[in-house]
C-alpha positions in Angstrom: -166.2 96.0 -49.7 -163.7 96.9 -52.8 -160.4 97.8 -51.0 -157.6 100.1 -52.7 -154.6 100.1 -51.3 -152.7 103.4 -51.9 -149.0 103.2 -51.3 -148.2 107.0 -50.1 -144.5 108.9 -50.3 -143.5 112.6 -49.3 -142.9 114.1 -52.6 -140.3 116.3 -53.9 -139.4 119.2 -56.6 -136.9 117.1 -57.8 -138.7 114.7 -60.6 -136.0 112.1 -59.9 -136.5 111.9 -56.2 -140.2 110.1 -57.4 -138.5 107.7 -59.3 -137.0 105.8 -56.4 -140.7 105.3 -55.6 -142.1 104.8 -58.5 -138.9 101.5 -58.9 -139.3 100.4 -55.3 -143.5 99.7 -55.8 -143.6 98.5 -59.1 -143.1 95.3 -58.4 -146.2 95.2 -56.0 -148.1 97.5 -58.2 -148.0 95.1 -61.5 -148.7 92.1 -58.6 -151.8 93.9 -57.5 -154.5 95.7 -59.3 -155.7 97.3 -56.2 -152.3 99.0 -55.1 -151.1 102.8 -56.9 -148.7 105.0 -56.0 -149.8 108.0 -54.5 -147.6 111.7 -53.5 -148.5 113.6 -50.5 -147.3 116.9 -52.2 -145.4 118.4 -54.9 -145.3 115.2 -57.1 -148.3 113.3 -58.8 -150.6 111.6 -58.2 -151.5 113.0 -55.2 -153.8 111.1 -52.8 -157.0 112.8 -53.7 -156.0 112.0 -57.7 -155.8 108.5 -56.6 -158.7 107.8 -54.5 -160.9 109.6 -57.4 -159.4 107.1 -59.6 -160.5 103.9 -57.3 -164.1 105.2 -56.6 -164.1 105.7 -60.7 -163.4 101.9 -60.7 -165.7 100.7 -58.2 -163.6 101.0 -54.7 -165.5 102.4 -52.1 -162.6 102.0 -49.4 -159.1 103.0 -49.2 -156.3 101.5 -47.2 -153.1 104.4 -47.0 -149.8 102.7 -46.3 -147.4 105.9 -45.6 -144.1 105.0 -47.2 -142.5 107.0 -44.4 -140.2 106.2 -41.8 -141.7 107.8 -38.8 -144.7 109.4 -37.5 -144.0 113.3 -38.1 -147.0 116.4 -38.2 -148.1 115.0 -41.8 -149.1 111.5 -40.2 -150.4 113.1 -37.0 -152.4 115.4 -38.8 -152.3 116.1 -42.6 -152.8 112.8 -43.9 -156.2 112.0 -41.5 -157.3 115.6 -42.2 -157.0 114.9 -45.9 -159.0 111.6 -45.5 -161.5 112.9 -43.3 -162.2 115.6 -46.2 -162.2 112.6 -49.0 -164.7 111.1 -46.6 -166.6 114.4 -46.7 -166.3 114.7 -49.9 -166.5 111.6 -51.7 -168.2 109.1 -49.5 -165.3 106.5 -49.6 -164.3 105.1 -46.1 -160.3 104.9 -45.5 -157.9 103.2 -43.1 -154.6 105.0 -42.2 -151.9 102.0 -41.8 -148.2 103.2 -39.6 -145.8 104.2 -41.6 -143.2 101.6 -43.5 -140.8 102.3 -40.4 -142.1 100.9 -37.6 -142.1 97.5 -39.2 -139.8 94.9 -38.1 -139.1 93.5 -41.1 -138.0 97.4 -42.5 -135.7 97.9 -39.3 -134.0 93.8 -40.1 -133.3 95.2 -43.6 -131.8 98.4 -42.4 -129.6 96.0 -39.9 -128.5 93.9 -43.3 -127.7 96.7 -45.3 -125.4 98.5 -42.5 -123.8 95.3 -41.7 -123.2 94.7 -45.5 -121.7 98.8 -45.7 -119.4 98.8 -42.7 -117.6 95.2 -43.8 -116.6 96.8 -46.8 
């Protein structure tokens, strides 16, 4: 099995908000062929754009890692709705990961960056 994994954010209307994603995976992304950035909405790629592009070169699964922070209606529904329809669709099988906010190792960072803010 040829695994992509697509890192996925919100999107915006405000072309800089994407940029802040676009820094924060790039350093993954040039470490790992198989990893591209992906926008649920109003930026680009979206995650359809994306999964085209890894079944052009050869994936035939996908592996979503939801660069959110907790499970909201797009997690609960969108998101597996949207896959089940690439599924339908495309024929590529997909794996929904929890968001980036229910790790441990996010909330310890969040802990080290208020500690760092309120000693100031």
């Amino acid at each position: 099995m040829q695994n992509m994994m697509i890192l996925l954010a919100h999107g915006s209307s405000d072309a800089q908000w994407a940029e802040t994603f676009i820094s924060l995976t790039a350093s993954s992304r040039e470490k790992h062929e198989n990893i591209a950035l992906a926008f649920m909405e109003l930026n680009s790629p979206s995650l359809e754009d994306v999964t085209l592009q890894a079944i052009k070169n050869g994936y035939d699964h996908i592996t979503v890692l939801p660069l959110f922070l907790a499970k909201g209606k797009h997690l609960k529904h969108d998101i597996p709705n949207q896959l089940k329809s690439l599924k339908s669709q495309y024929g590529i099988s997909s794996k929904l990961l929890p968001p980036i906010g229910e790790e441990n190792e996010l909330s310890q960072a969040l802990d080290l960056i208020i500690d760092r803010q309120i000693q100031q």
